[in-house]
ChimeraX commands (.cxc) that place a marker at each C-alpha (Angstrom):
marker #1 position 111.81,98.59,97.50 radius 0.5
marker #1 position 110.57,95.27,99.62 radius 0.5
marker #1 position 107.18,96.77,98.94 radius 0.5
marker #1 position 107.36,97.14,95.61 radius 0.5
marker #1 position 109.04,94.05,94.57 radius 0.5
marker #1 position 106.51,91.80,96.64 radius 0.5
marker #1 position 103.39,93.42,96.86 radius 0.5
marker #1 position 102.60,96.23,94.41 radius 0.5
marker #1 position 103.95,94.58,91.50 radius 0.5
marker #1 position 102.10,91.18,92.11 radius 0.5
marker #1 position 99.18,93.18,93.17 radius 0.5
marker #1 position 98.89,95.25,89.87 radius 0.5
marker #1 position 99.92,92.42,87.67 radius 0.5
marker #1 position 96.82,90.34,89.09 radius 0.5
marker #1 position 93.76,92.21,88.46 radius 0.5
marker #1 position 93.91,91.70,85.06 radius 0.5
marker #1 position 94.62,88.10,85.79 radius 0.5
marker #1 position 92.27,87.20,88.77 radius 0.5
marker #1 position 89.59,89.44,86.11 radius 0.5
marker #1 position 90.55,87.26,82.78 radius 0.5
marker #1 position 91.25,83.59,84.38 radius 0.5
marker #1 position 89.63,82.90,87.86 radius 0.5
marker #1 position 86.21,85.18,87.38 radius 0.5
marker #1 position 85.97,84.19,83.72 radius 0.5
marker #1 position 85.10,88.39,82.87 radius 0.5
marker #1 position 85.71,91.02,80.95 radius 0.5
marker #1 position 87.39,94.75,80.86 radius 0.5
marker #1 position 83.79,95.51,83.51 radius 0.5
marker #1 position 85.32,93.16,85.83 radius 0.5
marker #1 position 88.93,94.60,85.35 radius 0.5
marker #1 position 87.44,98.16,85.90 radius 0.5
marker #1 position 85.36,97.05,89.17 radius 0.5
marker #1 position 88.46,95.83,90.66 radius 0.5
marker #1 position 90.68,98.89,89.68 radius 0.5
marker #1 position 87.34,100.88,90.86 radius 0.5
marker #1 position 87.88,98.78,94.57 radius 0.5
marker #1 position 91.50,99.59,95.06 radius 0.5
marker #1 position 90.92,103.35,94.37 radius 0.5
marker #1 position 88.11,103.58,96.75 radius 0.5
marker #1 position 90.18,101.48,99.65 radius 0.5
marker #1 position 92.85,104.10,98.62 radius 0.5
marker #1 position 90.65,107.00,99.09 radius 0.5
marker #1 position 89.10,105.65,102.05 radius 0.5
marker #1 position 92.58,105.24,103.78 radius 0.5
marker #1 position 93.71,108.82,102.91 radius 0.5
marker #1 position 90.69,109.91,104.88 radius 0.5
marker #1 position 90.91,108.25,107.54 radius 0.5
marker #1 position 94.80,109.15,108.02 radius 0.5
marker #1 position 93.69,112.64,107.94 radius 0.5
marker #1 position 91.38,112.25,110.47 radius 0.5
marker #1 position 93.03,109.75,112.53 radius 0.5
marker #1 position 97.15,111.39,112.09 radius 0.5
marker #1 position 99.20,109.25,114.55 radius 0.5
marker #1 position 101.94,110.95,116.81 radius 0.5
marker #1 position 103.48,108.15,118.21 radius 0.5
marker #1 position 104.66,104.85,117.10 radius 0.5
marker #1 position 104.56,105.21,113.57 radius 0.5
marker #1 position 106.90,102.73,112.81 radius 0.5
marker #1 position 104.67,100.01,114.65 radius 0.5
marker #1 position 101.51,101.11,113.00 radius 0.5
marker #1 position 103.70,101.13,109.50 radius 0.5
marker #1 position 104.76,97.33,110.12 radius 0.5
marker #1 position 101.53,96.44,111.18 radius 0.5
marker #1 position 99.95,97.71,107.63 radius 0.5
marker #1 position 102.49,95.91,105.94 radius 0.5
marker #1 position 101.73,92.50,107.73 radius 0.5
marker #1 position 97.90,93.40,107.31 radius 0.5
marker #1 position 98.37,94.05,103.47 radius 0.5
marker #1 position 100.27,90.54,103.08 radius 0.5
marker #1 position 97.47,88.74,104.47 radius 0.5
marker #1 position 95.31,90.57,102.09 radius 0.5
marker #1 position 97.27,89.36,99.20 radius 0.5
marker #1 position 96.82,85.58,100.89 radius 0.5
marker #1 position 93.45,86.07,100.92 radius 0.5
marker #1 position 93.26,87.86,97.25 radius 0.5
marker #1 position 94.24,84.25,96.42 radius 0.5
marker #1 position 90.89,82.74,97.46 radius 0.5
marker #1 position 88.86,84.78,95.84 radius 0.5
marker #1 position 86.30,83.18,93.77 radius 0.5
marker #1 position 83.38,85.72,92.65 radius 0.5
marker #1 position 83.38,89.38,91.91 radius 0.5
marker #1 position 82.18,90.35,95.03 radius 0.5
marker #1 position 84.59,88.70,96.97 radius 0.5
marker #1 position 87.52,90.63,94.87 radius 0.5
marker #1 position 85.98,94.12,95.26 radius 0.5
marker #1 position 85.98,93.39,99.32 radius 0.5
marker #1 position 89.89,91.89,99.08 radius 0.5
marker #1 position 90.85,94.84,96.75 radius 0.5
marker #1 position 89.15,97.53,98.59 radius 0.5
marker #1 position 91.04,96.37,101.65 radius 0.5
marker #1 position 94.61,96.44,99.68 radius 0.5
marker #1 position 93.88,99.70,99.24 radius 0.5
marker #1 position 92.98,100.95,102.21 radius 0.5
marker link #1:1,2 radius 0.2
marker link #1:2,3 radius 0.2
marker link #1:3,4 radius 0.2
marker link #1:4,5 radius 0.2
marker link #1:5,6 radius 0.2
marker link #1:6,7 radius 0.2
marker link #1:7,8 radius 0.2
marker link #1:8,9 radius 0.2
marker link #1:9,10 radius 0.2
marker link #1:10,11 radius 0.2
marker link #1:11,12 radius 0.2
marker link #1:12,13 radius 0.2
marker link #1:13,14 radius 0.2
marker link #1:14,15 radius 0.2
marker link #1:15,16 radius 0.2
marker link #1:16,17 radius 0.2
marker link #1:17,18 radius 0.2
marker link #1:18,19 radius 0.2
marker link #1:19,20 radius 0.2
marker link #1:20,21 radius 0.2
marker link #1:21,22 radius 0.2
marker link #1:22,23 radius 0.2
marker link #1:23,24 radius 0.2
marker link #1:24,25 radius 0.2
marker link #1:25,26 radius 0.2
marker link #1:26,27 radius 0.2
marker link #1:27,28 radius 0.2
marker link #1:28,29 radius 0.2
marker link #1:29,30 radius 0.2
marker link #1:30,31 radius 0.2
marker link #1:31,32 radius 0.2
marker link #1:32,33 radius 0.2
marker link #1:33,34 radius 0.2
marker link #1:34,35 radius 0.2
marker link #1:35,36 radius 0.2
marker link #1:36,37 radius 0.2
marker link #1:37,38 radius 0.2
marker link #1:38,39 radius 0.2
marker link #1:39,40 radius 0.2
marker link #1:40,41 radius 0.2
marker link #1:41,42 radius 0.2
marker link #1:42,43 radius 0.2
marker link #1:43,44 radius 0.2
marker link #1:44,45 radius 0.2
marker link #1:45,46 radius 0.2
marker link #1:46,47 radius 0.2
marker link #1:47,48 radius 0.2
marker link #1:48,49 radius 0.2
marker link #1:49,50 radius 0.2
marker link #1:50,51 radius 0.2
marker link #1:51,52 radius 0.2
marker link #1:52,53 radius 0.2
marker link #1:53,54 radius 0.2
marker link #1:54,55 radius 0.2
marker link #1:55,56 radius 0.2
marker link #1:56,57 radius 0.2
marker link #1:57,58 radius 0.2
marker link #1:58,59 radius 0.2
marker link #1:59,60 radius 0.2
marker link #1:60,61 radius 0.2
marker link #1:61,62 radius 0.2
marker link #1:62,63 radius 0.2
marker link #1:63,64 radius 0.2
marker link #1:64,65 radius 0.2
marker link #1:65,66 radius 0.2
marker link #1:66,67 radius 0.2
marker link #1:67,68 radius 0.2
marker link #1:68,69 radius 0.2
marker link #1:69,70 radius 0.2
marker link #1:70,71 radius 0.2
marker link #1:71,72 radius 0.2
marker link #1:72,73 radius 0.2
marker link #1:73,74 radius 0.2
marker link #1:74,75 radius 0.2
marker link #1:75,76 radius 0.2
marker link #1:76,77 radius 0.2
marker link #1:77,78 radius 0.2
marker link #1:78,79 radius 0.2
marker link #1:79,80 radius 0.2
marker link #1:80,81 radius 0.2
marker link #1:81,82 radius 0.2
marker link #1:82,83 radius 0.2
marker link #1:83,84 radius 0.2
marker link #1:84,85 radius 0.2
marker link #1:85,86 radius 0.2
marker link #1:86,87 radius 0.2
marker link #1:87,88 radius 0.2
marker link #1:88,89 radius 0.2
marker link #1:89,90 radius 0.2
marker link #1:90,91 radius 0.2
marker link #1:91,92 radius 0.2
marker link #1:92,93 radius 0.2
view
């Protein structure tokens, strides 16, 4: 619920946002972005199923969720398109 309330929903609510008001683009720029998150998604999924941890799963867990905040600090900095592919991609991975 934590996750949700302070992450997911700010995330989704600011690609159209970052897209529209800080990169000055269009519904491309939207798509790129949602195009990022699915491939850090998809990139994640793979490497879980390659890499399925045993043993402190509750660490690694915690540690994602301190790794995707500073993601979202980051996501705030972003200035050019590029830059919010590479922030994106890492949310979601």
């Amino acid at each position: 619920m934590t996750l949700n309330f302070f992450i997911a929903g700010p995330g989704s609510m600011a690609i159209p946002l970052i897209a529209n008001d800080v990169l000055q683009g269009t519904g491309f720029h939207v798509s790129v972005l949602e195009i990022a998150i699915t491939v850090g998604m998809i990139g994640g999924a793979i490497l879980i199923g390659f890499f399925n941890p045993k043993r402190k799963r509750g660490f690694i867990v915690l540690g994602q969720l301190c790794f995707l905040g500073v993601t979202m600090v980051l996501l705030s900095m972003v200035t050019t398109l590029w830059q919010g592919v590479i922030a994106f991609a890492l949310i979601g991975f």
